[in-house]
Each structure stands twice: as structure tokens, then as C-alpha cells.
N, C-alpha and C positions, 0 to 999 in steps of 0.2 A: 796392270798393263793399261796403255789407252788408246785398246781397241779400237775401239766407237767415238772417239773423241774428235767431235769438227775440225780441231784442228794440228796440221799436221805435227811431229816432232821434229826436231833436229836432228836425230839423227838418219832420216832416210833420205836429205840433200844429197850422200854420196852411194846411195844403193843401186844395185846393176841388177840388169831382168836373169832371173836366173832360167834355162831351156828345161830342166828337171826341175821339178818340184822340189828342192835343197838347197843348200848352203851352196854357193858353188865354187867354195875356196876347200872346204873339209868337206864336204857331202851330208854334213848331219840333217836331220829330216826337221820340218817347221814345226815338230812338236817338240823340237830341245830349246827353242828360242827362246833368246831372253825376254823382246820385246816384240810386242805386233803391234802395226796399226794399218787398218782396212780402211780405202779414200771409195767411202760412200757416197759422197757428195758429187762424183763424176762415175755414172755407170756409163761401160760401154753397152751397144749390142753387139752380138757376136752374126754367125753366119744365119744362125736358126732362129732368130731374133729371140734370143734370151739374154738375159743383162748378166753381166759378168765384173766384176773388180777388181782393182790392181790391190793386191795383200805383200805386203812389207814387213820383212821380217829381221829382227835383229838378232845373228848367231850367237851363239855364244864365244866362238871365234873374235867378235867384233866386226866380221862384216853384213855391212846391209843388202840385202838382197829381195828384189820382188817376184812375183811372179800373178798372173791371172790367175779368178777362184774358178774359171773353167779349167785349169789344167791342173789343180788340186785331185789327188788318187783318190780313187774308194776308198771309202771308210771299211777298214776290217769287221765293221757291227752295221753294214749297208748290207741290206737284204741280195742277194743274188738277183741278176733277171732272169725271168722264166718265161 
């Protein structure tokens, strides 16, 4: 996958912001994707001035869809808060 790679792919020209963390043609979750790639190179800040990312992900559907890595779920292996 290229992740991390400066530069973007072609296939995220036609990707749509998804409001759920998913595919949002079949619903499957960013860990079935075939392809990521994270645009590091433009962070935003968000409201609580933490920097956040637009994350691109290629279904395995075939569609491209993004979303921010502030609106990425807990991790099932994230400690709980206490």
C-alpha cells in the first residue's frame, strides 16, 4: 500500500467524504480496504487545535471514499478512559 507516499494516487480523484467511518456504498469497515493513502502533507487543525488528516481509502467495492482521522473509532485494543 502507499500509505505514506508524498504523492497522491489516482485512484482517490473520484473519492466522496464518507459521514461514518466506512465504505459508504456497502458499509464495510477501513480495515477491509484494498488501498489507503493518508495526505500528510495538508494537516488540518480541528476545534481543539489538534491536527487531524483527510485518510482515503479504496473499498474493495471499488469505491473511493475519505474521511478525517479525528473521526476514525477506538481502537478495540485502546485502553478505556478512566
Amino acid at each position: 500500500m502507499e500509505a505514506f507516499s508524498p504523492t497522491p494516487p489516482p485512484w482517490l480523484e473520484k473519492a466522496i467524504h464518507a459521514t461514518n467511518f466506512c465504505c459508504p456504498r456497502c458499509r464495510a469497515s477501513a480495515a477491509k480496504a484494498q488501498r489507503v493513502w493518508i495526505n500528510r502533507r495538508a494537516p488540518v487543525l480541528g476545534e481543539d487545535y489538534r491536527r487531524k488528516w483527510q485518510e482515503f481509502y479504496l473499498c474493495e467495492c471499488e469505491q473511493a471514499w475519505w474521511a478525517w482521522s479525528s473521526d476514525r473509532p477506538p481502537s478495540e485494543f485502546s485502553k478505556p478512559d478512566e
